[in-house]
Every structure is written in C-alpha cells, then in structure tokens.
C-alpha positions, 0 to 999 in steps of 0.5 A, spaced: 905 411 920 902 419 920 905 423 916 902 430 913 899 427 908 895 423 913 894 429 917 892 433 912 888 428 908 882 427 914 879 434 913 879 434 905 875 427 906 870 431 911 869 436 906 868 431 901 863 426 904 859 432 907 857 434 900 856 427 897 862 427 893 865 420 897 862 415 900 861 414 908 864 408 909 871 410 907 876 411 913 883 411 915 885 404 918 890 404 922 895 401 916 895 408 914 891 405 907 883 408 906 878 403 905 871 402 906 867 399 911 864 394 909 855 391 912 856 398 916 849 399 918 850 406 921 853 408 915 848 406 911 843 410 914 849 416 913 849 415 906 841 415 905 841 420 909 845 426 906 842 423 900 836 425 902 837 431 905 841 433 899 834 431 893 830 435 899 835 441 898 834 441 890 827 440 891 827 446 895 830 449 891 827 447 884 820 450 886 822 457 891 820 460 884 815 455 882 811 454 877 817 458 873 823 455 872 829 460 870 836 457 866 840 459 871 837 454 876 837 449 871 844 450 870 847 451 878 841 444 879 845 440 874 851 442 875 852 441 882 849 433 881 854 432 875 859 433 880 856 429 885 854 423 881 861 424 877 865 423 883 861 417 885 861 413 880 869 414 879 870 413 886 874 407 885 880 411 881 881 417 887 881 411 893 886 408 889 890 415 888 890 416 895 892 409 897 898 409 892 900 416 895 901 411 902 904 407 899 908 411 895 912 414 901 913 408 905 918 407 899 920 415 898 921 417 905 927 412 907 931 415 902 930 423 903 931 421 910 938 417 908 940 423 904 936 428 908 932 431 904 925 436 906 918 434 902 916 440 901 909 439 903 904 444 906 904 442 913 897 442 917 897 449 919 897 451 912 892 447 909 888 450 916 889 458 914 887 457 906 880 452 908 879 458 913 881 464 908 877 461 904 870 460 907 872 467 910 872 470 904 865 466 902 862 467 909 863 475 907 862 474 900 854 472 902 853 477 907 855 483 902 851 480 898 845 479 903 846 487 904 846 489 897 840 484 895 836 484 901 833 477 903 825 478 905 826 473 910 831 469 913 829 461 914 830 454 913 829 455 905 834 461 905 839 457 907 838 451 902 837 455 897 844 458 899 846 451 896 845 452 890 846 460 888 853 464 888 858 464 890 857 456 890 859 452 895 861 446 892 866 450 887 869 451 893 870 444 895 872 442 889 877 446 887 881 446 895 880 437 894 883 439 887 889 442 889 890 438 894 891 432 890 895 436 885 900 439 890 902 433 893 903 429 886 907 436 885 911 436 891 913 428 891 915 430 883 919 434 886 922 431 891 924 425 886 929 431 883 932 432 888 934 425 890 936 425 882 941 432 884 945 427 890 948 423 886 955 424 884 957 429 878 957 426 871 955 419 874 962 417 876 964 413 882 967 418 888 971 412 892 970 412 899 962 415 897 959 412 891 961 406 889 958 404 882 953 399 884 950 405 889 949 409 884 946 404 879 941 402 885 939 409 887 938 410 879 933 404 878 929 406 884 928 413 882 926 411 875 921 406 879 919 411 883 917 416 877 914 411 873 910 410 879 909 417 880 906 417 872 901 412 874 898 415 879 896 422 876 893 417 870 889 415 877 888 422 879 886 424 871 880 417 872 879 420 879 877 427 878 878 427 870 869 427 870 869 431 876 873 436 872 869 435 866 862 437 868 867 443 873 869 446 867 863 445 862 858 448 866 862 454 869 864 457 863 857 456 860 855 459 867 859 464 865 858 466 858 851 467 860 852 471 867 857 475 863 853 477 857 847 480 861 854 484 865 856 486 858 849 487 855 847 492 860 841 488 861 836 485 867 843 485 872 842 492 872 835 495 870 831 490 876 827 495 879 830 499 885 837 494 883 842 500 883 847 500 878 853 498 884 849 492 884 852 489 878 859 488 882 856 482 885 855 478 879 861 480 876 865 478 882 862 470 882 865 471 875 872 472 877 872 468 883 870 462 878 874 464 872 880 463 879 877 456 881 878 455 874 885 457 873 888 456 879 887 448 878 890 449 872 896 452 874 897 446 879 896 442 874 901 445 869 906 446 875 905 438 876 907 437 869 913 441 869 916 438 875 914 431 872 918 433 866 924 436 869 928 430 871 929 430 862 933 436 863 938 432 868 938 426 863 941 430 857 946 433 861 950 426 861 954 424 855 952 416 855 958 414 851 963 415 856 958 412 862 959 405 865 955 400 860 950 398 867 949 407 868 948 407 861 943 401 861 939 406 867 940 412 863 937 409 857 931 406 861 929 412 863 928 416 857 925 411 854 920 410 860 919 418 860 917 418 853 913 413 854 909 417 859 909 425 855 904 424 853 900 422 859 896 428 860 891 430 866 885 431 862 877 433 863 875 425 862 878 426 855 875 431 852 880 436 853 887 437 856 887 441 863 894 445 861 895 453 861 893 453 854 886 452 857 886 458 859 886 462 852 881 457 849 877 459 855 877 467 854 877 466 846 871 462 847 868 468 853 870 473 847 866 469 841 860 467 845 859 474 849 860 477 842 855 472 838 850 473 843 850 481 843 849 480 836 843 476 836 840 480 841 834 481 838 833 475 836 827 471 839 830 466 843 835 471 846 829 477 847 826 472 850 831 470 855 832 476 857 825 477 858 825 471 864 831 473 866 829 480 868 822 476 871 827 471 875 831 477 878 825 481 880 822 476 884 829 474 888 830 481 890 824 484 889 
C-alpha cells in the first residue's frame, strides 16, 4: 500500500544515500517495508564508490592550501565525517523508525478513514517546493558568494572543495531528513488526538451511537497506539540522536569562532582588496546555521507538545462517575503517559533538543564570544588571528 509517507519517503532516502549517510543496499519493497539487499554486488561497488569518491573529495580538500592547514578546515572536515559515520553506525535505529512508521499506519489509517478524519501530512508537492526552495536558495547563496569573493578559476577541484566550505551542503541534508522525520512523528501525534476528540462527551454511551464496549475499544487502541508512537521517537532519538550530537556540537563551535572574528573586526574584514560589505557572507552562514539549528528544535518541541496533549483530555474526566472498564483504560493511560514524559528527543544523551536549547545556545555564543575578545592578546588567539588572515588571503586573493 503507497501512501504519502512512501511518497515522500523516496526522495529523503535519495538525499541521504548520496551523502553516504544511508547504506545503498536499502530499497522499498513491495510490502511497503524498507529492507536491505542482501550479496548485491552492484551495490557493493555503489558503496565503495561513494565512499571513495567522498575521501578523494576530503583529500582534495585537505591539501588546496597544503602544507597549511587552517582550523576551519578541520573543523567542516570533522564535522561532515562525524555526521556520516554517526548516521552509519546507527543505521539500524532509523530503519526500524521508518518501518515502525509502515506499520503504524497500517493500524492508523482504518480508524481515520471510519471516523474520516484527515492526516494532516504534507503532500509530495509541498515536500517539492520546500527541497526546491531551499537548494534554490544555496544555488543562489554560492553565486553571490562567488561574485563577492572571485574564484581565479573554475574546475574540477572548485567543485569539491564546495563540499566542504559555506554555506555546507550536508546542514542541508540533515536539517530537510530531520524534519522530515519530525513532521511525520507530529502529525501522527496529532491524528491520535483527534481520533480521542470522536468519542462521546464525558465517555458515556449514547444509545444508537456508542455502546460502552465501542467506547472502551477505541479507548484501548489508541492508548496503544500512543504507546507505540512513544517507542518510535525513542527510535528516532537512537537513530538520529548521534547525528544530531555532532550537528550541533560542531555548528555552534563553527559559529563561536566565525562570529568572533565578525564581532573583533578581525581578518574577515581587513583581507587586502575584501571590502568591508563582504563580511555580509559570513555572517549570513551563521544565521542560516543558527536556523538549521532551531528549526529542528522547533519541530522537536512541536512533536512534544502534541505528545503530551492527549493529558489534557484525561484530566477533563471525573473518573469516579466512569464505567469501572473506562475507568480502567483512563487509569492505564496516565500511567503509561507518565511512564513516557520523560522520554525526551536527545543529542545521544547529552542534551535535550527542546526550546531551552535555544537560550543555553546564545548564553554560551555571548559567553564564548566574550571570552575570546577579552583574551584577544593572548598568544594563542593572536596566533589564530594571524593563520586565519593568511588562510583568507590565499582563498581569495
């Protein structure tokens, strides 16, 4: 069975294998589940290759400016391979996400088409406008950023050392498969609360409409239902929580530094013939990260809230005057939704990716920023800004 999630599905696993976060070997089969391929040698020689290929690029890269190495190419070097190797190595986790999705709705969708009720995912053509305005937007963000800093020629090597500098391609890919992810936990979320809102006013049988076994049946499986939801974002959390650690990690230490020479009036700005408007480009690498950054955490926050709602409609009830098996369901339910608050969409454990996220982020920005003007004249950072000033001057002069 197709549905819009299969559809939309199909081009977030295009994006992902060709950046090697997914493994070549995994298709869609015609159950509808996503499962690997297994002794398939043209695969094998896929894998190898991207895998190569994406080491030549790295080594391209490494050595445009060789023997110097400066720390921003450490860092976007690390950072992409940390992503990549991350994604691998809990592969596994997002592969069972995906197919406990599948199967999820096979449960799901009888009962929304019973009390007709819409899932309100995103159809195909709304996942298309948002890839094409995005990579519109990159497509353009490069150009400009070609005009305002001109490249001396244009080759092979130009376009793989694109890989790796601003604005990053691979912060696209994960903040499109991260909130694709997301926006489906959240809409499914949703539509459990809306199947919870068909049932009769205060739980009590309406003769002719509800009988109190139907009622207790529709109770049981969406509490189900819900607790099945629960387990797959802790999947998602396995899946994409290390991916999401080095996302972030690296991001803001990419931004603390970037930031810092904005602030300083540093080698941003005094690079030879540079003018002064072309610190504009920097900084608006920064922005766009910062809302890569948030706008997962807003999904994530989003996801929460609808997962948490159905409390709301629990409290509502007076237990003491329900049927004993109603009150049973009732009773179940809470416990199992307090069993699961405190299940959170993590960083792999390290932090929680809520809204809270975004202030201990710009606290830390302001703290770091601060810290490093105040040490400005000490040797490391004199020394810093002295290797960057020569890494900008051989780029782009």
């Amino acid at each position: 069975m197709t549905t819009v999630f299969h559809i939309n599905l199909r081009s977030i696993l295009v994006l992902t294998k060709c950046m090697g976060l997914m493994d070549n070997s995994y298709f869609l089969e015609p159950t509808g589940l996503l499962v690997r391929k297994i002794n398939s040698r043209f695969n094998i020689f896929l894998e190898i290759s991207r895998m190569f290929l994406l080491l030549v690029c790295t080594y391209v890269y490494f050595h445009q400016l060789d023997p110097e190495f400066h720390i921003f190419q450490y860092i976007s070097v690390i950072k992409f391979w940390n992503i990549i190797i991350a994604a691998r190595v809990s592969t596994l986790w997002t592969i069972k996400y995906i197919n406990g999705i599948i199967e999820f709705d096979r449960k799901l969708i009888p009962f929304l088409t019973n009390f007709s009720i819409p899932m309100h995912s995103l159809k195909k053509k709304d996942w298309d406008k948002i890839y094409i305005s995005l990579f519109s937007y990159l497509i353009v963000f490069k150009i400009l950023q070609g005009y305002c800093f001109p490249i001396k020629s244009i080759n092979i090597n130009t376009l793989i050392i694109s890989l790796f500098t601003p604005p990053y391609v691979m912060d696209y890919i994960v903040t499109i498969s991260s909130c694709f992810f997301l926006q489906n936990l959240y809409v499914r979320f949703q539509s459990l609360n809306d199947l919870w809102k068909c049932l009769p006013p205060k739980l009590v049988a309406v003769p002719g409409q509800w009988t109190n076994i139907e009622i207790v049946v529709l109770m049981e499986n969406t509490r189900l239902m819900h607790t099945e939801l629960c387990e797959l974002l802790n999947y998602f959390t396995r899946g994409y929580g290390p991916l999401l650690l080095g996302f972030y990690t690296f991001s803001f230490i990419t931004m603390l530094i970037g930031i810092y020479f904005i602030v300083n009036d540093g080698p941003l700005t005094a690079v030879g013939s540079i003018e002064k408007h072309r610190a504009l480009i920097p900084l608006l690498v920064h922005l766009q990260l910062f809302a890569f950054m948030v706008s997962i955490i807003i999904f994530v926050s989003s996801v929460n809230d609808k997962r948490m709602k159905m409390i709301s409609y629990l409290r509502l009830y007076q237990i003491s005057n329900l049927q004993p098996d109603i009150k049973q369901q009732i009773k179940m339910f809470m416990e199992q939704i307090s069993a699961n608050e405190l299940d959170r969409i993590t960083a792999f454990g390290f932090f929680d990716i809520d809204l809270n996220l975004v202030t201990s982020i710009l606290v830390l920005l302001i703290t770091g920023i601060s810290t490093m003007i105040q040490m400005k004249d000490h040797p490391i950072i004199l020394q810093l800004n002295y290797e960057t000033k020569s890494f900008l001057v051989k780029v782009f002069e």
